[in-house]
VMD Tcl script that builds the backbone (N, CA, C; Angstrom):
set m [mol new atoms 342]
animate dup $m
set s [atomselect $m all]
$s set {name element resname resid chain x y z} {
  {N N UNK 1 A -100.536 34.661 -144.243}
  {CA C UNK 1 A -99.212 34.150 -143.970}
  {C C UNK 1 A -98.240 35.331 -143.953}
  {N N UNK 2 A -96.762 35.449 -142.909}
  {CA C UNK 2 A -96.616 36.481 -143.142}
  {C C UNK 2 A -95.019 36.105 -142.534}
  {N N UNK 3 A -94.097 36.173 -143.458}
  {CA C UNK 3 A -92.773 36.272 -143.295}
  {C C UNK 3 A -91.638 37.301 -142.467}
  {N N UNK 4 A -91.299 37.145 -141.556}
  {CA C UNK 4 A -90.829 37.775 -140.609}
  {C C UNK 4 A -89.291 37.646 -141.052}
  {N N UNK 5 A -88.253 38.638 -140.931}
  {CA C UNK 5 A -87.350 38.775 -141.535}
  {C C UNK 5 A -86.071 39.388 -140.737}
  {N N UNK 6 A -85.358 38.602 -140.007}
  {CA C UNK 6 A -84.112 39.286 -138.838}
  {C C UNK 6 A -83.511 40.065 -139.569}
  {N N UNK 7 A -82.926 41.130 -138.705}
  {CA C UNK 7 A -81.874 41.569 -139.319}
  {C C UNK 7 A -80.910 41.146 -139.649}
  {N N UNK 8 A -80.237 40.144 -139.027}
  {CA C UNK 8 A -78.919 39.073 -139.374}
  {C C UNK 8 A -79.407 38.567 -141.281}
  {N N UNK 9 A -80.582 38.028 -141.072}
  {CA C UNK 9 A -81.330 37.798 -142.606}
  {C C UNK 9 A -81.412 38.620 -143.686}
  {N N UNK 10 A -81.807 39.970 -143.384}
  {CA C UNK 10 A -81.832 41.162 -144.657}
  {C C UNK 10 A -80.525 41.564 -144.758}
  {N N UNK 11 A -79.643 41.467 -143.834}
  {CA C UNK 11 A -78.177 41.792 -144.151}
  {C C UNK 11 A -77.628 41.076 -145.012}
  {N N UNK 12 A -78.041 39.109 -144.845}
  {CA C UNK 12 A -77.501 38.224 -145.344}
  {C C UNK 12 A -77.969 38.631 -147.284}
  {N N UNK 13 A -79.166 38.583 -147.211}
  {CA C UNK 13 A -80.088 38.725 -148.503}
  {C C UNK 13 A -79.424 39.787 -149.028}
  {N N UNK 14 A -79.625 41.044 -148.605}
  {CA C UNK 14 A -79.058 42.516 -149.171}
  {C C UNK 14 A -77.718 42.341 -149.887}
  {N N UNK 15 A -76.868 41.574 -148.955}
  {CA C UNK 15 A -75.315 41.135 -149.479}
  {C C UNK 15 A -75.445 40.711 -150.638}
  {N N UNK 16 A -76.751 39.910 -151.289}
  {CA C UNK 16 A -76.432 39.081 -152.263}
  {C C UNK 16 A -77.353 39.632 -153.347}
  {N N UNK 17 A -78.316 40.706 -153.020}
  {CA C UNK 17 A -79.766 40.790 -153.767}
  {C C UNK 17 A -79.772 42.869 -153.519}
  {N N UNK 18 A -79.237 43.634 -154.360}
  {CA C UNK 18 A -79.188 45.108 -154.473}
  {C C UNK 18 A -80.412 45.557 -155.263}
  {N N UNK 19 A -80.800 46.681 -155.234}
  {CA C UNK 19 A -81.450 47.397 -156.028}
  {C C UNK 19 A -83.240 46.557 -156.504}
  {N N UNK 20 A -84.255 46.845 -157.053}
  {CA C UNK 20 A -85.573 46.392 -157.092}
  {C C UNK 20 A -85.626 44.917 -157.322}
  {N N UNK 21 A -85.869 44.616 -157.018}
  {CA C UNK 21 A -86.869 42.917 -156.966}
  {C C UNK 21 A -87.822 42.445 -156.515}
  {N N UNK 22 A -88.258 41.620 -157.232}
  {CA C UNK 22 A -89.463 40.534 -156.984}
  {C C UNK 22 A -89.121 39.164 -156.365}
  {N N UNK 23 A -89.781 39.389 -155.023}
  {CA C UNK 23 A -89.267 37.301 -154.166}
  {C C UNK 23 A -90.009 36.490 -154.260}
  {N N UNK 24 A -88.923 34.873 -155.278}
  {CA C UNK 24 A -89.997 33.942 -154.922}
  {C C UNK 24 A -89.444 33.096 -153.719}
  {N N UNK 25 A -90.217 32.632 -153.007}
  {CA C UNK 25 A -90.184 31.509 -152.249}
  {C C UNK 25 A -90.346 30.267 -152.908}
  {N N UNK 26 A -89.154 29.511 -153.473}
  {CA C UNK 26 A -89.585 28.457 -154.533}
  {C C UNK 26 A -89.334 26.952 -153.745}
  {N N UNK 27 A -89.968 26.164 -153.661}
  {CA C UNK 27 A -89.889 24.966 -153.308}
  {C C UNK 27 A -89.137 23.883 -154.430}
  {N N UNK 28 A -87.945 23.650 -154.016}
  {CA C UNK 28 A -87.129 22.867 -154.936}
  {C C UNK 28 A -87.766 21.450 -155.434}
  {N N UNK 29 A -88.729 21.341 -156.279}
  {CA C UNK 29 A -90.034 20.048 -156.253}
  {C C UNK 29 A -89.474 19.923 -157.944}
  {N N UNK 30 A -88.644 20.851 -158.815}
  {CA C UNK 30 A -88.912 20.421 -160.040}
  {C C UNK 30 A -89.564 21.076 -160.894}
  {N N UNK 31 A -90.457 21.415 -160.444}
  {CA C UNK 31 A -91.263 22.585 -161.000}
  {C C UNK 31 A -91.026 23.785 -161.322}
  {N N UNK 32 A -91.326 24.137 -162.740}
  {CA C UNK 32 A -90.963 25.557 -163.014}
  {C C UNK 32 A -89.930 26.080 -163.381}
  {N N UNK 33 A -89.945 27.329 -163.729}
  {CA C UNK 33 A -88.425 28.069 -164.212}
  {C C UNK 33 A -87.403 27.686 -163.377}
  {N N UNK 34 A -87.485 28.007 -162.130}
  {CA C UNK 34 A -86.668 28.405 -161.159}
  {C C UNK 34 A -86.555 27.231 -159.943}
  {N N UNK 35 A -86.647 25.846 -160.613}
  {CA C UNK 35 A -86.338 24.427 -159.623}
  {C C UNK 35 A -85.551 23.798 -160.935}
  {N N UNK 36 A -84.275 23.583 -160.514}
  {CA C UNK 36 A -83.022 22.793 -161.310}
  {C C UNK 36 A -83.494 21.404 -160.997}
  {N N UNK 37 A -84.011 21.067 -160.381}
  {CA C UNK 37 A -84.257 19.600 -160.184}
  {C C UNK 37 A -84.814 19.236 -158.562}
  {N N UNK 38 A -86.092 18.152 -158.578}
  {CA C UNK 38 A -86.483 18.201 -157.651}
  {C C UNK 38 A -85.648 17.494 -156.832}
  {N N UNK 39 A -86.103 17.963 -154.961}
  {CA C UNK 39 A -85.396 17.464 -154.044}
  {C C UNK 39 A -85.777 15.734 -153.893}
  {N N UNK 40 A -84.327 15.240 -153.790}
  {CA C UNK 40 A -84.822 13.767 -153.697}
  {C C UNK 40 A -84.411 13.162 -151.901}
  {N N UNK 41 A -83.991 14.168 -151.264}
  {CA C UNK 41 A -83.897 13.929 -150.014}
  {C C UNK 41 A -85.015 14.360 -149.263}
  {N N UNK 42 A -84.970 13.920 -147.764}
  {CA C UNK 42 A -86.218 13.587 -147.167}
  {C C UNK 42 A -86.677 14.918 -146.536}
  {N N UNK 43 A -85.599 15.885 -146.439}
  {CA C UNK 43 A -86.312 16.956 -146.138}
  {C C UNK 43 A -86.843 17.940 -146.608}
  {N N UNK 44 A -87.070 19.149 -146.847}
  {CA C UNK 44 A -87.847 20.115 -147.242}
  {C C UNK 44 A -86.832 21.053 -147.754}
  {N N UNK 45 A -86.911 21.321 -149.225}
  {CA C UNK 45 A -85.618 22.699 -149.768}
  {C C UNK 45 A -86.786 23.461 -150.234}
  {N N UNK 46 A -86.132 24.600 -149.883}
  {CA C UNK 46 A -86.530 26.193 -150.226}
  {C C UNK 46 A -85.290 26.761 -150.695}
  {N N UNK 47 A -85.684 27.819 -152.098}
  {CA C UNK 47 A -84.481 28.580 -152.240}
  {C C UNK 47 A -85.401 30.413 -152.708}
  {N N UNK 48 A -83.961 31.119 -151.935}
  {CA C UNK 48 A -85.387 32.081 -151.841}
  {C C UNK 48 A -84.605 33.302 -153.340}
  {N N UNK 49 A -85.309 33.425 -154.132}
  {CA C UNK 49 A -84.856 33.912 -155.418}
  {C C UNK 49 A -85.198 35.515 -155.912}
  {N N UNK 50 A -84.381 35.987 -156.211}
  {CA C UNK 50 A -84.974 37.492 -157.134}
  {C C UNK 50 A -85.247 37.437 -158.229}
  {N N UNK 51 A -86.285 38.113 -158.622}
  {CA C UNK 51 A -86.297 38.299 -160.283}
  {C C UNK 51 A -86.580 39.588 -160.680}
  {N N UNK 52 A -86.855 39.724 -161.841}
  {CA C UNK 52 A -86.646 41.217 -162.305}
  {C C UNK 52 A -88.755 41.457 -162.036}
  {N N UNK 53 A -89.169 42.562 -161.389}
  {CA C UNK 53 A -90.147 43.268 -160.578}
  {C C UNK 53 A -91.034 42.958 -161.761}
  {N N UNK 54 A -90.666 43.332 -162.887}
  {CA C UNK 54 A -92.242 43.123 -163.968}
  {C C UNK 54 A -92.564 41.882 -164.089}
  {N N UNK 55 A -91.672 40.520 -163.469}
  {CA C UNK 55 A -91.738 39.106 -164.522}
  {C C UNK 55 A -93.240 38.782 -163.655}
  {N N UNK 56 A -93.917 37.900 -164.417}
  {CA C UNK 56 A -95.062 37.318 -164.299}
  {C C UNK 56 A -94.589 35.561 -164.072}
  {N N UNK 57 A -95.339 34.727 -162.961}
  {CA C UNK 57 A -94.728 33.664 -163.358}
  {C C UNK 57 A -96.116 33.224 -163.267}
  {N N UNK 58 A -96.807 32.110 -163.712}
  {CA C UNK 58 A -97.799 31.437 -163.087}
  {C C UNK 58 A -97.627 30.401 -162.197}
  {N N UNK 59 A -96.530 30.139 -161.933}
  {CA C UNK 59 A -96.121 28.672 -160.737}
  {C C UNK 59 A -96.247 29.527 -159.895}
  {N N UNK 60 A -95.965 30.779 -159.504}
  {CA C UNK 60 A -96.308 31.074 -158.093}
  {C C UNK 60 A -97.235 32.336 -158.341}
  {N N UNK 61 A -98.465 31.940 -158.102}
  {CA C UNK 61 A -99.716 32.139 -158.024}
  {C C UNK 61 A -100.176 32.425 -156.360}
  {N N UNK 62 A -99.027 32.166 -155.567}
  {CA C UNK 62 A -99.780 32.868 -153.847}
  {C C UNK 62 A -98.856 33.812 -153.334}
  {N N UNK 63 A -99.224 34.741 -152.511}
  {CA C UNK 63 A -98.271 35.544 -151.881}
  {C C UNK 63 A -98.440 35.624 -150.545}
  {N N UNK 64 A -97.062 36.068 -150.120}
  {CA C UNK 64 A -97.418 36.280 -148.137}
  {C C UNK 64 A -96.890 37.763 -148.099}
  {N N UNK 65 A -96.702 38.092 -146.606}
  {CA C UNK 65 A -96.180 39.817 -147.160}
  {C C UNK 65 A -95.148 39.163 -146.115}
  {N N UNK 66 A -93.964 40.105 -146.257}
  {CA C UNK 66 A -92.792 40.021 -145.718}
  {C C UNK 66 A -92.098 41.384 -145.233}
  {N N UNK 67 A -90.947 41.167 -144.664}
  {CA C UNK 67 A -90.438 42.707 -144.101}
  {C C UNK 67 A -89.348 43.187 -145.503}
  {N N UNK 68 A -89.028 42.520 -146.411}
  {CA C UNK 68 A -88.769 43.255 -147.382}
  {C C UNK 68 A -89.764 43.066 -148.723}
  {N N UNK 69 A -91.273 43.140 -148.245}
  {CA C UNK 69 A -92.443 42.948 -149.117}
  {C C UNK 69 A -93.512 41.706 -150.058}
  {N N UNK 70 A -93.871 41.873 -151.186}
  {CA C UNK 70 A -94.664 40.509 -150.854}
  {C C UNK 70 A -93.674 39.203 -151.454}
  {N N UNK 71 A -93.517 38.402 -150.992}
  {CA C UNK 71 A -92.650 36.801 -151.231}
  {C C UNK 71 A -94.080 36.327 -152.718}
  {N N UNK 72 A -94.089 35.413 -153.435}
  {CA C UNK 72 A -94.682 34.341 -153.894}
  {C C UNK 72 A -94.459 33.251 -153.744}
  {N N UNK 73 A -94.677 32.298 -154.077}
  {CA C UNK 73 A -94.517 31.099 -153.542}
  {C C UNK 73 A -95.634 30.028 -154.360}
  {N N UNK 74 A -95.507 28.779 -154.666}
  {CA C UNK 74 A -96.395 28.103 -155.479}
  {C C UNK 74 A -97.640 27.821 -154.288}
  {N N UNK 75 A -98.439 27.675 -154.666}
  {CA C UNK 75 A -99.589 27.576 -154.138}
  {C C UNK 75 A -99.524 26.609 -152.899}
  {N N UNK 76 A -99.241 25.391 -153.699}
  {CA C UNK 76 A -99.461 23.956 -153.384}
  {C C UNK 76 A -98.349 24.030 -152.019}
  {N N UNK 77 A -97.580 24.801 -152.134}
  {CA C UNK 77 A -96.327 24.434 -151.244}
  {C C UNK 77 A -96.293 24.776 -149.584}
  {N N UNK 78 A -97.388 25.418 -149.452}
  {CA C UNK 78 A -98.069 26.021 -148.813}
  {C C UNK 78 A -98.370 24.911 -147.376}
  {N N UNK 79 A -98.409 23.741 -147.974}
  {CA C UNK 79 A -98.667 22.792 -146.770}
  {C C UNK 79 A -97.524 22.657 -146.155}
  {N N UNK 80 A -95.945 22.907 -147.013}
  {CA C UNK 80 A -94.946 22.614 -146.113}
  {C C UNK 80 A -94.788 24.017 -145.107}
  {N N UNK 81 A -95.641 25.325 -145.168}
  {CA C UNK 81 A -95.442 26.304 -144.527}
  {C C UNK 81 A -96.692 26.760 -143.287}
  {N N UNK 82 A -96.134 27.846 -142.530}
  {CA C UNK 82 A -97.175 27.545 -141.503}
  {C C UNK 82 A -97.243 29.158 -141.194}
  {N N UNK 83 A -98.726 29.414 -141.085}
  {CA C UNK 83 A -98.883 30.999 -141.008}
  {C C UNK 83 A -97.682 32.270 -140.266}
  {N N UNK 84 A -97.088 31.536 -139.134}
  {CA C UNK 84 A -95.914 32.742 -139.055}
  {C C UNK 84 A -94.257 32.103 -139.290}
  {N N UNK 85 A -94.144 32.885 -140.107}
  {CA C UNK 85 A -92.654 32.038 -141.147}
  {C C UNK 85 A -91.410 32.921 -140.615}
  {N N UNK 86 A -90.283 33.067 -140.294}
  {CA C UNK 86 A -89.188 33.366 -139.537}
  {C C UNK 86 A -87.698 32.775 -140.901}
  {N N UNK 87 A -87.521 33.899 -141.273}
  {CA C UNK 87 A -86.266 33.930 -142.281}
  {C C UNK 87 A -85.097 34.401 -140.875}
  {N N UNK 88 A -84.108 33.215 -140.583}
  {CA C UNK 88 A -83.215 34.221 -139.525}
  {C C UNK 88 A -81.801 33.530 -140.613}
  {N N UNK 89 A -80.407 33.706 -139.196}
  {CA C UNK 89 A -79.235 33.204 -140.132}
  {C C UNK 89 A -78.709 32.472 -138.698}
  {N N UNK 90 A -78.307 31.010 -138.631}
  {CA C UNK 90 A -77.711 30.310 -138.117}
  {C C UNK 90 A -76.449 29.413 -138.597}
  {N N UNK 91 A -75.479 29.291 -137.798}
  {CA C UNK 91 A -74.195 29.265 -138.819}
  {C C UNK 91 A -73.762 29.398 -140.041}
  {N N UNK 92 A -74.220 30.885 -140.038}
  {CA C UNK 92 A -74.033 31.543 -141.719}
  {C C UNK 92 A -74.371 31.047 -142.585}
  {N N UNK 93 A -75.725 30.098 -142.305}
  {CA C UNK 93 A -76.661 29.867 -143.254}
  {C C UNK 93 A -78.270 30.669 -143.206}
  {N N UNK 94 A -78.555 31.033 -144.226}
  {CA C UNK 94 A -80.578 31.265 -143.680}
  {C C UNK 94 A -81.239 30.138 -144.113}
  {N N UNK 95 A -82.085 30.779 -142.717}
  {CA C UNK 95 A -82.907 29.150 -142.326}
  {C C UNK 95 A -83.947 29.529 -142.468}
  {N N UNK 96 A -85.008 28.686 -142.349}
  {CA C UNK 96 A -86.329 29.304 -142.391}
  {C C UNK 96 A -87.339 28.570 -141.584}
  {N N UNK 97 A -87.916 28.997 -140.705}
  {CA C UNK 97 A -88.697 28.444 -139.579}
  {C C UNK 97 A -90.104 28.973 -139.367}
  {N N UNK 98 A -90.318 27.758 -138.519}
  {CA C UNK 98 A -92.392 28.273 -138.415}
  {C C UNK 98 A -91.916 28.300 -136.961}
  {N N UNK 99 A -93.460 28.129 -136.763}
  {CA C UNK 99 A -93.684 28.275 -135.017}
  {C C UNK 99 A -93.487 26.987 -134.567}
  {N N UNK 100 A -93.576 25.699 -135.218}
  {CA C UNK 100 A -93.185 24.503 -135.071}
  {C C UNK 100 A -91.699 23.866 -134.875}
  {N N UNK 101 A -90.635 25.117 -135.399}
  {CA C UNK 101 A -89.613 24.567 -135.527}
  {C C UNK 101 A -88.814 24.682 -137.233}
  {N N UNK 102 A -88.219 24.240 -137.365}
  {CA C UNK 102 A -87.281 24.830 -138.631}
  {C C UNK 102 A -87.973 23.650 -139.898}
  {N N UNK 103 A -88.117 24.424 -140.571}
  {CA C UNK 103 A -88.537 24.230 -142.323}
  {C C UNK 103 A -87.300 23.709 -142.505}
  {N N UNK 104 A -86.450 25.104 -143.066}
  {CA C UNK 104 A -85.277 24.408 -143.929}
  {C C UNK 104 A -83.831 25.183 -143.533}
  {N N UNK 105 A -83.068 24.506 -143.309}
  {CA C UNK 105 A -82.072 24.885 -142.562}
  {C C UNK 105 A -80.671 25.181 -143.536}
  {N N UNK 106 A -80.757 25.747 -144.742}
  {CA C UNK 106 A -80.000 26.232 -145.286}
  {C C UNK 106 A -80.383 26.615 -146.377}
  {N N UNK 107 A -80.819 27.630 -146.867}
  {CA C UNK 107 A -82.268 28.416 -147.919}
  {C C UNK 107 A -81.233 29.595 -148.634}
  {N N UNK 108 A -80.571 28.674 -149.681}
  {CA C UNK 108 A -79.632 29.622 -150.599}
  {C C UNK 108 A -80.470 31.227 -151.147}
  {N N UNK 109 A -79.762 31.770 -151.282}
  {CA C UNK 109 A -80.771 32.744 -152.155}
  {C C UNK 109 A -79.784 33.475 -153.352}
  {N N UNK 110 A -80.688 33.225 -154.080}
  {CA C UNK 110 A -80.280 33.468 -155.640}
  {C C UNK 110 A -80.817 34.540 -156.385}
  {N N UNK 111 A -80.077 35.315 -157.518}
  {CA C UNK 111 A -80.562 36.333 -157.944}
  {C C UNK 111 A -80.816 35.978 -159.443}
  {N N UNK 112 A -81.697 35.908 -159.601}
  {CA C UNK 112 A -82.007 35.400 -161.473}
  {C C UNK 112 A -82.395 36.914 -162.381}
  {N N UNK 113 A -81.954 38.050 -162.107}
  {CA C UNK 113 A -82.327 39.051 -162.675}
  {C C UNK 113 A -81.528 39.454 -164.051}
  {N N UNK 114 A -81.957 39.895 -164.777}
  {CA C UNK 114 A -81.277 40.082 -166.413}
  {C C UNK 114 A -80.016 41.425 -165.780}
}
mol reanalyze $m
mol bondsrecalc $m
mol representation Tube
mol addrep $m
């Protein structure tokens, strides 16, 4: 799997995310450190998160590689994603798309670093 990353996107990310980190790709399901509560609407949330480079999580146990390096992501979540993944920015939101068409159409990204 392998995350493709616009420049409109690493500009967007960079703005919000400086200096070393670790990316998860977290599926807002509830699960884990880093899901405030699962999604109860019908579509698909992603929020794409930093953490500090040493943390270990076991909820995300898979990785893809990306143009700013490897993403994690929970395993399971994997069915909502599709081998070539497209981080771009459409009305100054990032979105996140397969080859099928758009995942999730407004993919906050958050920095959880100490």
């Amino acid at each position: 799997m392998k995350l493709t990353i616009t420049d409109a996107a690493k500009e967007k990310i960079q703005n919000k995310i400086q200096g070393d980190a670790k990316f998860f790709l977290s599926l807002d399901d509830g699960v884990g450190n880093f899901s405030d509560a699962g999604s109860c609407a019908i579509d698909t949330s992603f929020d794409f998160i930093a953490v500090n480079p040493d943390l270990d999580d076991k909820d995300f146990n898979a990785e893809m590689d990306s143009d700013l390096g490897p993403v994690f992501y929970k395993d399971y979540s994997g069915s909502f994603l599709e081998q070539n993944l497209k981080f771009d920015v459409m009305y100054n939101a990032l979105v996140l798309k397969g080859d099928s068409g758009m995942i999730d159409g407004n993919v906050p990204v958050v920095d959880k670093r100490n």
